[in-house]
C-alpha positions in Angstrom: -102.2 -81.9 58.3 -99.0 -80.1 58.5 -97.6 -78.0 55.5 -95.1 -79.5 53.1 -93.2 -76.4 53.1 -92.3 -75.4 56.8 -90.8 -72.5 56.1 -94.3 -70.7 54.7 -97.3 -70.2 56.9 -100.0 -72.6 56.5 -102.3 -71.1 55.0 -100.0 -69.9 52.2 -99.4 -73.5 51.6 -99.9 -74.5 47.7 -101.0 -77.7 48.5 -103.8 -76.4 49.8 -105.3 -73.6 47.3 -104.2 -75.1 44.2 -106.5 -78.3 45.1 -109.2 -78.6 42.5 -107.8 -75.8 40.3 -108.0 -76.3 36.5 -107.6 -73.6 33.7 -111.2 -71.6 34.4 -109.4 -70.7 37.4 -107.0 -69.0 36.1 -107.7 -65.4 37.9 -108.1 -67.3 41.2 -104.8 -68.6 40.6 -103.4 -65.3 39.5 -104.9 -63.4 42.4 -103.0 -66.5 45.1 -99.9 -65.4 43.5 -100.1 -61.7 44.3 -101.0 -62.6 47.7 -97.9 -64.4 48.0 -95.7 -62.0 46.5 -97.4 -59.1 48.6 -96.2 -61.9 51.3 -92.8 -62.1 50.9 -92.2 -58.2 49.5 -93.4 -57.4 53.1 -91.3 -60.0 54.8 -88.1 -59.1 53.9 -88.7 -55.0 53.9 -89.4 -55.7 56.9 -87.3 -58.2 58.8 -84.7 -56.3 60.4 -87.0 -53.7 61.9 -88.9 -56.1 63.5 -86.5 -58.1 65.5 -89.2 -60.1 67.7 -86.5 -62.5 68.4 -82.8 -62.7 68.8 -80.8 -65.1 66.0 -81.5 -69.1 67.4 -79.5 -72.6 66.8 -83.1 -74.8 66.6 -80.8 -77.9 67.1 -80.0 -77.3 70.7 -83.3 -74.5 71.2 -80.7 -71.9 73.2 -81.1 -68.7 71.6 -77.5 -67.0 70.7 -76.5 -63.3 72.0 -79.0 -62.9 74.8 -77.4 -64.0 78.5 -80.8 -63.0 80.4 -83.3 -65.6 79.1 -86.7 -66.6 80.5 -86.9 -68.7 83.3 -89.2 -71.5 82.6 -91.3 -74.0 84.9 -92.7 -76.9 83.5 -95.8 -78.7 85.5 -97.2 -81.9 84.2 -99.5 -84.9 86.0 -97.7 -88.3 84.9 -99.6 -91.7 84.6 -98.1 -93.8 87.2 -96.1 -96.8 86.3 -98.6 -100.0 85.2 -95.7 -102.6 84.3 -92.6 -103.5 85.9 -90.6 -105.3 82.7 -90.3 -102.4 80.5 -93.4 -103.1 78.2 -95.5 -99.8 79.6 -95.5 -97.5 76.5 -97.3 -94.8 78.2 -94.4 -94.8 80.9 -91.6 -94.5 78.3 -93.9 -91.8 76.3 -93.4 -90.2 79.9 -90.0 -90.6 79.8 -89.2 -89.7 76.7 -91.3 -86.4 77.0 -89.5 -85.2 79.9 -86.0 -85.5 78.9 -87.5 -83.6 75.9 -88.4 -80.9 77.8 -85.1 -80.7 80.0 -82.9 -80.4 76.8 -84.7 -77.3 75.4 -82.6 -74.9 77.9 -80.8 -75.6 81.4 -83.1 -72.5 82.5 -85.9 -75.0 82.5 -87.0 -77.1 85.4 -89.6 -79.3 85.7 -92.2 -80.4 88.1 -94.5 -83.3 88.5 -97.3 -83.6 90.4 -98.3 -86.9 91.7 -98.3 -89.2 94.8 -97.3 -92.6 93.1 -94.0 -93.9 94.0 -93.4 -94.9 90.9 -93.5 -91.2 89.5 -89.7 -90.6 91.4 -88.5 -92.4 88.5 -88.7 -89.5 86.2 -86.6 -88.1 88.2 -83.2 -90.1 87.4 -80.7 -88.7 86.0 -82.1 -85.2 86.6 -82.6 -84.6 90.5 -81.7 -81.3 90.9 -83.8 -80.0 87.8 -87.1 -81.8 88.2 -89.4 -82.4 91.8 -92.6 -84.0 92.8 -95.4 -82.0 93.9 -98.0 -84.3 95.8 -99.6 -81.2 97.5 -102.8 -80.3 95.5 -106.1 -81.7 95.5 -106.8 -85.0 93.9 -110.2 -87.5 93.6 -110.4 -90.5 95.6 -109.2 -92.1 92.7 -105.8 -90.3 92.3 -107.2 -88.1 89.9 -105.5 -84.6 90.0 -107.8 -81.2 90.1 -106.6 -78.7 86.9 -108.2 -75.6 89.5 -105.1 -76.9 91.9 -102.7 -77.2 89.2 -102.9 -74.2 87.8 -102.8 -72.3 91.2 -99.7 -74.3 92.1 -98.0 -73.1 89.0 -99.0 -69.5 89.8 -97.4 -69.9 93.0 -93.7 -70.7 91.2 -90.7 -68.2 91.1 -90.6 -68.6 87.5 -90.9 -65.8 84.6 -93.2 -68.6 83.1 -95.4 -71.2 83.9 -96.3 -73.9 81.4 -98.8 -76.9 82.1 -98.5 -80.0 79.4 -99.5 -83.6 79.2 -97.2 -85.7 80.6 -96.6 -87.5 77.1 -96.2 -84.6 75.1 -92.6 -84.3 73.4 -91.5 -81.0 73.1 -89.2 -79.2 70.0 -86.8 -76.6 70.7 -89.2 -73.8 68.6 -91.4 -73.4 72.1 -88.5 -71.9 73.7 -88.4 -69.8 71.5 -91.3 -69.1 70.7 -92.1 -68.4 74.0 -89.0 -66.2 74.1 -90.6 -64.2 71.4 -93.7 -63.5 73.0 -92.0 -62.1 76.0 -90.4 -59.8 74.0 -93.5 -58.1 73.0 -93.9 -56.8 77.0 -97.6 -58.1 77.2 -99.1 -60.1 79.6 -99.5 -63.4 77.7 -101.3 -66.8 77.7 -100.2 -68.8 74.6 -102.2 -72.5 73.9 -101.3 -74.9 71.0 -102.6 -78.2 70.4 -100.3 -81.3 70.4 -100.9 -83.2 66.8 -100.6 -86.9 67.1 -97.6 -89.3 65.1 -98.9 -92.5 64.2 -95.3 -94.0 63.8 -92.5 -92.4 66.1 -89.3 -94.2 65.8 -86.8 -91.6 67.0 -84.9 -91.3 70.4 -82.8 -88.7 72.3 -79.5 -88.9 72.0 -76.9 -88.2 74.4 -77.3 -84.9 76.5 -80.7 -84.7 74.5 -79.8 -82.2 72.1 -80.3 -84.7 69.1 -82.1 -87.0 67.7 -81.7 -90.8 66.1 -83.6 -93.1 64.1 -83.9 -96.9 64.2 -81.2 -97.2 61.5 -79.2 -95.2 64.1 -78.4 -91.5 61.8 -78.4 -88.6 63.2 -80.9 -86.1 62.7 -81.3 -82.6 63.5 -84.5 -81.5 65.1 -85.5 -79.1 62.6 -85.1 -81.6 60.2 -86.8 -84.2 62.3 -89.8 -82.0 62.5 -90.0 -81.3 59.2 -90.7 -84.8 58.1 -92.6 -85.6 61.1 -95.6 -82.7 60.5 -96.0 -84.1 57.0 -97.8 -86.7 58.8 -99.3 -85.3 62.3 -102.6 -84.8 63.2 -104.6 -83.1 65.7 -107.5 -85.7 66.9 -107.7 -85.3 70.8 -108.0 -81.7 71.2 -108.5 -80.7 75.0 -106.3 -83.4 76.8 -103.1 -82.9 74.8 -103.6 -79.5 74.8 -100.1 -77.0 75.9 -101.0 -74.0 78.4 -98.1 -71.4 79.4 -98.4 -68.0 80.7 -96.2 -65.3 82.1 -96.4 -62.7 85.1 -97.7 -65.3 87.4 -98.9 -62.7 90.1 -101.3 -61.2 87.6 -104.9 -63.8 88.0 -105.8 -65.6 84.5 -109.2 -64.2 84.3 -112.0 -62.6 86.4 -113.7 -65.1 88.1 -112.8 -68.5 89.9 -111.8 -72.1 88.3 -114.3 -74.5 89.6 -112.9 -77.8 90.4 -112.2 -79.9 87.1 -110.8 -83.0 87.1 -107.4 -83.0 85.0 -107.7 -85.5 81.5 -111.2 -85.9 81.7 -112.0 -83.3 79.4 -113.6 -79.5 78.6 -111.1 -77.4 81.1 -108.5 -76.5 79.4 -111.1 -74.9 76.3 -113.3 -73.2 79.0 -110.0 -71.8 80.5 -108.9 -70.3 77.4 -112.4 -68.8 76.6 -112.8 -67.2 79.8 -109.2 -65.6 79.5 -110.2 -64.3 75.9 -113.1 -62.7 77.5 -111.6 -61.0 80.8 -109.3 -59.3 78.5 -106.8 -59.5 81.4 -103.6 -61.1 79.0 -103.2 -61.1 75.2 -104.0 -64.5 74.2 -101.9 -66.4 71.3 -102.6 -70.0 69.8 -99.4 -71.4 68.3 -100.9 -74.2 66.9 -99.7 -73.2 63.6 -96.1 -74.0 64.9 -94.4 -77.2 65.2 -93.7 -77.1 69.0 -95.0 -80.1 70.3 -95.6 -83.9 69.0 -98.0 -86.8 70.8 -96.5 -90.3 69.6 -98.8 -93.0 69.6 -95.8 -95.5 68.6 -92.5 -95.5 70.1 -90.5 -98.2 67.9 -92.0 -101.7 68.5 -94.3 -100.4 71.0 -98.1 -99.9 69.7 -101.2 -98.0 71.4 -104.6 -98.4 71.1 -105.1 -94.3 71.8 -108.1 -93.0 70.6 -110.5 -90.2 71.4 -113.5 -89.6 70.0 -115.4 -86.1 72.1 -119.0 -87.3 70.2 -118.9 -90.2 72.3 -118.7 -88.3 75.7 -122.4 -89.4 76.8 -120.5 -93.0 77.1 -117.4 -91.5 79.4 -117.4 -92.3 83.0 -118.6 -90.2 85.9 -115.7 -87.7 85.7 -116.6 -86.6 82.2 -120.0 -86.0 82.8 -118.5 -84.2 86.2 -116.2 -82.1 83.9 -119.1 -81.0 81.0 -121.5 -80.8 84.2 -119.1 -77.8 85.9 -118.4 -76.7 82.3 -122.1 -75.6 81.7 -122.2 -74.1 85.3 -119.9 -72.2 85.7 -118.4 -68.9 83.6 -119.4 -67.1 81.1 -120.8 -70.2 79.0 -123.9 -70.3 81.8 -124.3 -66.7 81.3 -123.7 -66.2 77.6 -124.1 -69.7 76.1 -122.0 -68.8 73.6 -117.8 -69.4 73.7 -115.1 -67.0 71.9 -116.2 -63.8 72.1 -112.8 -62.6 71.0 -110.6 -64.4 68.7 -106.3 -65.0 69.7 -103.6 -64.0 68.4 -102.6 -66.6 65.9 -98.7 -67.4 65.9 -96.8 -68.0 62.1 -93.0 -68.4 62.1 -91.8 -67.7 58.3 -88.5 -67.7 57.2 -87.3 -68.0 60.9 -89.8 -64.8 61.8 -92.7 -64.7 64.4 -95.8 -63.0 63.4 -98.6 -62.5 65.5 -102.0 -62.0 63.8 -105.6 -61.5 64.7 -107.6 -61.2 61.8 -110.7 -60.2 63.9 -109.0 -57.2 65.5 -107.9 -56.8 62.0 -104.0 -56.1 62.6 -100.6 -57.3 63.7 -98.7 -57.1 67.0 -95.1 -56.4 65.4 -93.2 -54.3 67.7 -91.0 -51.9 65.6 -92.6 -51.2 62.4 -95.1 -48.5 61.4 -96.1 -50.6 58.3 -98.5 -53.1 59.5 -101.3 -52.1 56.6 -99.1 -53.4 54.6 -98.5 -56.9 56.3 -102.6 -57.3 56.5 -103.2 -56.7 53.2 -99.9 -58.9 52.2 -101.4 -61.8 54.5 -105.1 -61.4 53.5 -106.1 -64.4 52.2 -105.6 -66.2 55.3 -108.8 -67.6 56.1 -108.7 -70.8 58.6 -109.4 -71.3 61.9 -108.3 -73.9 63.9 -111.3 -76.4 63.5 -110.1 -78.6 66.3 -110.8 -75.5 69.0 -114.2 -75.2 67.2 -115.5 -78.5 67.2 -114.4 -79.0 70.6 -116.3 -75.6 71.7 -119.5 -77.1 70.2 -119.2 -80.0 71.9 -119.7 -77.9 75.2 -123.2 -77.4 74.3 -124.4 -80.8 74.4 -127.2 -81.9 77.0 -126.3 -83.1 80.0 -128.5 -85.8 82.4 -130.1 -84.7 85.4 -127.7 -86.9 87.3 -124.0 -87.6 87.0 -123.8 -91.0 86.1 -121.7 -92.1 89.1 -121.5 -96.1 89.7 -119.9 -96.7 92.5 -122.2 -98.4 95.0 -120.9 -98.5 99.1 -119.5 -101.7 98.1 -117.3 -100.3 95.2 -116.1 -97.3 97.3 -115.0 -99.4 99.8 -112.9 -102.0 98.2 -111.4 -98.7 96.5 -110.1 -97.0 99.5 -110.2 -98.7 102.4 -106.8 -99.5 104.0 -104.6 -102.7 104.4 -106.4 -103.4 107.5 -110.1 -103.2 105.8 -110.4 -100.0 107.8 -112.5 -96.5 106.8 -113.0 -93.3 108.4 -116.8 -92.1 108.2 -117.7 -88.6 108.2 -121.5 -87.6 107.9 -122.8 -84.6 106.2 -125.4 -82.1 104.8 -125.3 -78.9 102.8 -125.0 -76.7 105.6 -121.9 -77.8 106.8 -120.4 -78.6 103.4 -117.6 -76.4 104.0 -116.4 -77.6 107.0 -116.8 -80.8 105.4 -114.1 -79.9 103.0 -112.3 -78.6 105.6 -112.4 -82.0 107.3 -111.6 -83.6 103.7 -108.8 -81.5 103.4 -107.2 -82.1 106.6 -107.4 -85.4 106.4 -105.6 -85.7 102.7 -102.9 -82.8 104.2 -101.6 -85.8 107.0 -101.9 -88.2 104.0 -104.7 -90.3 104.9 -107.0 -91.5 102.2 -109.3 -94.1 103.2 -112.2 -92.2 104.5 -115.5 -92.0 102.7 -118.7 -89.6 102.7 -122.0 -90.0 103.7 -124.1 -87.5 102.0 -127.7 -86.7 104.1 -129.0 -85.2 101.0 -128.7 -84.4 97.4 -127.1 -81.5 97.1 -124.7 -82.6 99.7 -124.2 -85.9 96.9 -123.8 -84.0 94.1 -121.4 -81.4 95.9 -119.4 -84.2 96.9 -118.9 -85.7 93.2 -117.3 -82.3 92.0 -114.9 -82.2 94.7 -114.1 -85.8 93.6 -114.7 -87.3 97.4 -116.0 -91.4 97.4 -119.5 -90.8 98.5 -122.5 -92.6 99.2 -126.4 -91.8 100.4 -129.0 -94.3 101.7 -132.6 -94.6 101.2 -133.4 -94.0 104.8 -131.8 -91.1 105.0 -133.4 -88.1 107.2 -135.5 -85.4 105.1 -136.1 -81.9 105.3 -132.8 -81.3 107.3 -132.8 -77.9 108.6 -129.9 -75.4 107.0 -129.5 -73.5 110.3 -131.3 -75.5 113.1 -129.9 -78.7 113.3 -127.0 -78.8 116.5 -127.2 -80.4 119.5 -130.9 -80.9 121.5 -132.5 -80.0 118.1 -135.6 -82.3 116.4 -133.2 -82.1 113.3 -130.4 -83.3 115.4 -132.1 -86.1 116.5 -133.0 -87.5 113.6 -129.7 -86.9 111.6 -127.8 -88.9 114.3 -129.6 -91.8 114.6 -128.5 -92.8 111.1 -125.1 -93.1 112.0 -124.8 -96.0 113.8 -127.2 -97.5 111.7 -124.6 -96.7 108.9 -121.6 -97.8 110.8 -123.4 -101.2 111.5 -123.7 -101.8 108.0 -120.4 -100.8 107.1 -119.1 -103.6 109.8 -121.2 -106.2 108.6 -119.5 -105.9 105.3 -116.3 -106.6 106.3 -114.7 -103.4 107.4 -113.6 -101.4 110.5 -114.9 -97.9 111.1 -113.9 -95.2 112.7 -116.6 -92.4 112.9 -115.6 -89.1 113.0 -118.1 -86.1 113.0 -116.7 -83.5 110.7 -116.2 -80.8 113.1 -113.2 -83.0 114.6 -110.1 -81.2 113.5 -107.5 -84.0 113.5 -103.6 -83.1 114.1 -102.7 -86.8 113.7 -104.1 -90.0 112.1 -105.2 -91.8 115.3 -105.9 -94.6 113.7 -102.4 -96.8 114.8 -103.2 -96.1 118.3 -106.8 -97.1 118.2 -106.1 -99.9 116.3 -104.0 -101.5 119.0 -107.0 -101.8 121.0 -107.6 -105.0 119.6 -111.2 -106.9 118.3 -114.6 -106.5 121.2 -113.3 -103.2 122.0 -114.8 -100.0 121.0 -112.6 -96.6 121.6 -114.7 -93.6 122.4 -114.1 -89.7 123.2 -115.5 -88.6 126.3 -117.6 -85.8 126.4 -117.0 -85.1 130.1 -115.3 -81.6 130.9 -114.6 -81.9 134.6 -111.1 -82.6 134.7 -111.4 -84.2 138.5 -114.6 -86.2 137.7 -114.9 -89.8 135.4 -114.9 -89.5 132.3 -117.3 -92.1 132.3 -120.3 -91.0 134.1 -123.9 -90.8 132.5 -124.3 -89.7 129.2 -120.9 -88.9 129.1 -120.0 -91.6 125.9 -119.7 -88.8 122.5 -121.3 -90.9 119.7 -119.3 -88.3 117.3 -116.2 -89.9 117.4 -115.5 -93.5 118.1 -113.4 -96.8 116.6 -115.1 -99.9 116.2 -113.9 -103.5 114.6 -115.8 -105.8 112.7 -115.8 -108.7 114.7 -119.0 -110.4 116.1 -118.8 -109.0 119.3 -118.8 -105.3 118.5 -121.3 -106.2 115.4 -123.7 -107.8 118.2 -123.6 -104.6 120.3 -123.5 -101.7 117.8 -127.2 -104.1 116.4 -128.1 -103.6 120.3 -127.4 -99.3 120.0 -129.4 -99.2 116.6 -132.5 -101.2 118.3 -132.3 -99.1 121.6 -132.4 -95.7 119.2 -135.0 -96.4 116.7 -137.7 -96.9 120.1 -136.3 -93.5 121.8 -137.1 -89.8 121.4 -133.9 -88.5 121.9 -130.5 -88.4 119.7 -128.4 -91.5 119.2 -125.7 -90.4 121.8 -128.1 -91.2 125.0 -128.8 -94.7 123.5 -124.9 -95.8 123.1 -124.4 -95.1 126.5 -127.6 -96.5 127.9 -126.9 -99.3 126.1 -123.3 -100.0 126.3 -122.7 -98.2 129.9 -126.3 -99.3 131.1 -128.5 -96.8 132.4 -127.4 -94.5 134.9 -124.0 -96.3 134.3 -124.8 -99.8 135.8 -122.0 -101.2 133.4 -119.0 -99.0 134.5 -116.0 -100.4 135.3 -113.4 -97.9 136.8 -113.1 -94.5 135.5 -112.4 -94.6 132.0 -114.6 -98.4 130.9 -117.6 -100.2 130.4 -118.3 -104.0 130.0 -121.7 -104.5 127.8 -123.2 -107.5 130.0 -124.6 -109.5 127.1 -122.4 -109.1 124.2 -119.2 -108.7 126.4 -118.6 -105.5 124.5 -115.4 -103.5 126.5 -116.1 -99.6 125.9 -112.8 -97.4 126.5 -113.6 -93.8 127.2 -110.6 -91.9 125.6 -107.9 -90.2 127.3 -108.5 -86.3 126.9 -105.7 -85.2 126.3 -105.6 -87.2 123.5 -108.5 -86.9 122.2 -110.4 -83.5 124.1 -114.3 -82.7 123.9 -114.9 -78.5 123.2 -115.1 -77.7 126.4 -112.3 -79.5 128.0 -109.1 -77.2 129.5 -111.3 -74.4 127.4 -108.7 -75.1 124.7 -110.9 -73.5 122.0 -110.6 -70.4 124.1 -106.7 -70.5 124.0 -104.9 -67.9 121.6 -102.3 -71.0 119.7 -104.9 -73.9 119.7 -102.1 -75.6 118.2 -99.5 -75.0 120.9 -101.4 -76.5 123.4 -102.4 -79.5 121.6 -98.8 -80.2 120.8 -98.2 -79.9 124.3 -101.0 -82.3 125.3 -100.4 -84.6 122.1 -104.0 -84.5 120.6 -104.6 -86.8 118.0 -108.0 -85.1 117.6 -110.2 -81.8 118.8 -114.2 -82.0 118.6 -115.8 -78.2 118.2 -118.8 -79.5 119.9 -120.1 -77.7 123.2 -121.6 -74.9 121.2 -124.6 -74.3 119.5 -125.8 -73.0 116.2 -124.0 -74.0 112.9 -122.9 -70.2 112.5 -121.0 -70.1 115.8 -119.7 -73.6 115.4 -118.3 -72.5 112.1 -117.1 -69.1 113.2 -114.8 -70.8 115.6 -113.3 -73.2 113.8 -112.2 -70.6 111.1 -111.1 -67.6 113.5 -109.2 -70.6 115.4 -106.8 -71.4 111.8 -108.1 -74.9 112.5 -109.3 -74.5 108.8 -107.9 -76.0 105.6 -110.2 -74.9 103.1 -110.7 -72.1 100.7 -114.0 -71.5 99.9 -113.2 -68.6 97.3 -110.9 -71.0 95.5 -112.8 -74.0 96.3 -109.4 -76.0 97.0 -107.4 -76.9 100.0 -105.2 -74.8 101.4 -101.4 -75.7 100.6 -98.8 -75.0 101.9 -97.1 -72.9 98.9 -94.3 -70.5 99.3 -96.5 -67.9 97.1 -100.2 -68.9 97.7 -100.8 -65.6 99.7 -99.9 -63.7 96.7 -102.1 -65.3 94.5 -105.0 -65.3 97.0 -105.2 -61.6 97.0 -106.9 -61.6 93.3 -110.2 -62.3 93.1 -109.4 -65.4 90.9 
């Protein structure tokens, strides 16, 4: 709970030593009383020496007398919009929050991150001051990665960076608060959790700058906070939690931020401990200060909000994902222990900051050779913030041996398939789990969404389900896949590529188009539109034939890495005819589509680009290549702008096949800059104005 005297610290609160006293405890009470007068003796022999912070007006939180102040950034991941008539409280929690934030100071702008449509809404009123980010990394279900948000952040102009919840309503004291800290010419991270108001019946008014009840008076917001915090309390302490941090070229921490998903709890806690323990930034929790409110009510509007962390074990998949990389990663997996040092904790009395670690036993108070004095004055504080504690605790729960993850083929694809009941296929396994990512990220940087993973093997699985991809394995799936030996011509090969069409033909039978795409086929555009417009009983293939005079549909010349098939009986019948042919042969899947489709030694060709499969009636269209060009076709992996002469062809696709070994393959692709994702940061490459600066750290 909140003091009932916001002027004094809280632990010099009477309300909470004078509990239980009687008369035998008289010399305890005598003893509180010098501690408070040491207090205040030191406060006020001390306040204009100090000068942490220049003189503020808390009702409009611009500070008075000082024309250069901090430029601020705001980032935040909004809920998108659930209701259309106006009944969607977290929505107008959302909006209320963000015109919050904008009245603190017109040197703050805002940013959201998001790819809802419905998020532009936030926008009204203030287009110039707030944007939509929808380049970072999100899950297939929308969720955003907190790895990706905080390097987007570091990438901004800004003198400071701050991430928040997106229903988190701000006060004018974490301006200036904040202003304060940048005063002390430190490189800072400050954290303070968000306390919860059962019953919030208060709008902005106007410009923002005040506030109003239901009974319509006006109410200043220092006011307004002080009857508020009477009645706050902390009880969800990681997601509401408020992050900011200054000198945004400087890296966080030693180390790199594994891939949490953003609300599903236990980053933001092992963030702050691995920044207390590089000893990079001074670290400062202000959760001693009124600077931010949750509000579970707005006026007539209720919420059934409630989070309980001892029930985690019930959470979904992404929880478990989120403790899982918690454990893993860090100095919790090496140390098992959290908070090896202690922050700086802030107390504003009487209108002055002070900044206190209790543990380093001293003060950071700029100006003043008389800090003794202020420790032994401010001795008898004792508390910790138990929230931080008990949520550190937490962190060293057991975890299953498997992430509970639910979501059968089925599942995944009524999730993301398209409006045409259409999916894009890649196959993988933990070799090539990079350029898998690669392939992922590609595909989300054109915007397409509707592709899912088959994973060969577990590690592959679990890999996927921390970079939040919709994946799926199979019983039958191939064993002992080799790491290195397994391209083209290979035993390994052979046996990885006949599942394939046995995976696309269940895939159709449920309902759904595929388009297969091996994951070393960089795509420049979605060809899915043009493909499409083939039309049902055709199946679009590439051509694996490099001769530019000859067919392209000669022998063994149909690639069964990339093709576009339709669920209709036709193609069904003939893809069951492929999967027959390959479970009898000795070779690799790609002889028995064309054998089968093309007829052997191309008895089925019709022209130079088709085949007509004689008992299902199947048409096979080998693809134009300039469209869609095997590796060894014009040599265009050998050209010095790749992506020059691909514009120039108009390639919807490039295959880096026509090469063996998994280390060449690989070494291609990356020293081409067909490659869109970073293994150190273990995110997709963006395409942020100041992403080189931060790559440079080893963050």
């Amino acid at each position: 709970m909140r003091p009932s005297q916001p002027l004094l610290p809280r632990f010099l609160s009477p309300s909470r030593r004078l509990r239980g006293t009687n008369l035998k405890g008289f010399d305890s009470l005598l003893r509180y009383s010098i501690c408070i007068i040491g207090f205040f003796i030191a406060t006020f022999s001390l306040y204009s020496t100090l000068n942490l912070h220049a003189e503020k007006n808390l009702g409009t939180g611009r500070l008075n007398g000082d024309s250069e102040l901090p430029k601020v950034t705001i980032f935040s991941a909004p809920r998108p919009l659930i209701s259309s008539n106006g009944s969607d409280l977290t929505w107008a929690r959302q909006k209320l929050a963000v015109r919050s934030w904008l009245a603190l100071s017109d040197n703050v702008d805002v940013v959201l991150f998001g790819r809802d449509p419905s998020i532009v809404e936030l926008k009204e009123g203030y287009s110039s001051r707030v944007t939509i980010e929808p380049s970072i990394d999100f899950t297939f279900l929308g969720t955003p990665f907190f790895h990706s948000m905080v390097a987007r952040a570091q990438s901004t102009a800004s003198d400071i960076s701050m991430l928040i919840d997106s229903e988190t309503v701000l006060f004018p004291e974490i301006f200036n608060a904040i202003t304060s800290i940048q005063k002390l010419d430190k490189d800072w991270f400050v954290f303070s959790f968000t306390p919860n108001i059962l019953n919030f019946a208060y709008q902005l008014a106007g410009s923002g700058h005040s506030w109003f009840g239901q009974d319509g008076r006006m109410i200043e917001s220092n006011e307004l906070q002080e009857a508020l915090f009477k009645q706050s309390e902390v009880r969800n302490c990681s997601e509401r939690l408020l992050i900011a941090w200054n000198n945004l070229k400087l890296p966080l921490f030693h180390g790199v931020m594994p891939p949490f998903m953003y609300g599903k709890g236990f980053y933001e806690l092992w963030l702050i401990n691995e920044i207390l323990s590089s000893e990079i930034r001074t670290v400062f929790d202000a959760s001693n200060l009124n600077l931010s409110l949750y509000p579970e009510n707005l006026g007539t509007l209720s919420s059934m909000f409630s989070e309980d962390y001892s029930t985690w074990s019930k959470r979904t998949w992404e929880y478990h994902t989120n403790l899982r990389v918690a454990q893993s990663y860090g100095l919790l997996f090496f140390q098992k222990t959290f908070l090896s040092n202690a922050p700086y904790e802030i107390v504003n009395s009487l209108g002055q900051y002070y900044f206190l670690n209790e543990e380093k036993g001293h003060i950071l108070a700029p100006g003043t050779n008389r800090k003794k004095e202020i420790l032994n004055s401010l001795g008898c504080h004792k508390e910790r913030n138990k929230c931080s504690l008990w949520q550190f605790d937490n962190l060293t729960l057991g975890m299953p041996a498997q992430i509970e993850y639910k979501y059968t083929l089925e599942r995944i694809l009524q999730t993301v398939s398209d409006e045409n009941k259409t999916v894009i296929l890649g196959i993988s396994g933990e070799s090539y789990r990079d350029m898998l990512m690669s392939w992922v990220c590609r595909l989300r940087n054109l915007g397409i969404t509707n592709f899912i993973v088959y994973a060969l093997d577990p590690e592959t699985y679990e890999f996927s389900l921390l970079q939040g991809l919709p994946v799926f394995m199979d019983t039958k799936s191939p064993k002992n896949i080799s790491f290195d030996d397994c391209h083209f011509g290979t035993e390994c090969f052979q046996r990885v590529t006949k599942v394939k069409s046995r995976m696309v033909l269940k895939i159709l039978k449920l309902g759904y188009n595929v388009l297969l795409s091996d994951i070393d086929v960089y795509w420049f555009q979605n060809p899915l539109p043009y493909l499409s417009s083939f039309g049902p009983g055709v199946l679009g293939a590439q051509s694996d034939e490099y001769n530019e005079t000859l067919p392209i549909n000669l022998p063994r010349r149909l690639n069964s890495g990339f093709y576009f098939a339709q669920s209709d009986p036709i193609t069904i019948a003939a893809i069951e005819l492929v999967v027959k042919h390959a479970s009898s042969s000795n070779l690799s899947e790609q002889p028995s589509f064309y054998d089968t489709l093309c007829g052997e030694a191309g008895a089925n060709r019709v022209g130079d680009n088709r085949c007509v499969e004689r008992r299902t009636n199947l048409t096979v269209v080998l693809l134009d290549r300039d469209l869609f060009p095997n590796g060894a076709y014009k040599g265009i992996w050998e050209k010095r702008d790749i992506r020059s002469v691909c514009a120039n062809l108009g390639c919807f696709v490039l295959h880096n096949n026509w090469i063996s070994g998994r280390k060449r393959k690989l070494e291609r692709q990356m020293a081409s800059g067909l490659w869109d994702y970073d293994q150190t940061l273990r995110m997709c490459i963006q395409n942020w104005s100041n992403f080189e600066v931060l790559s440079d750290h080893s963050y």
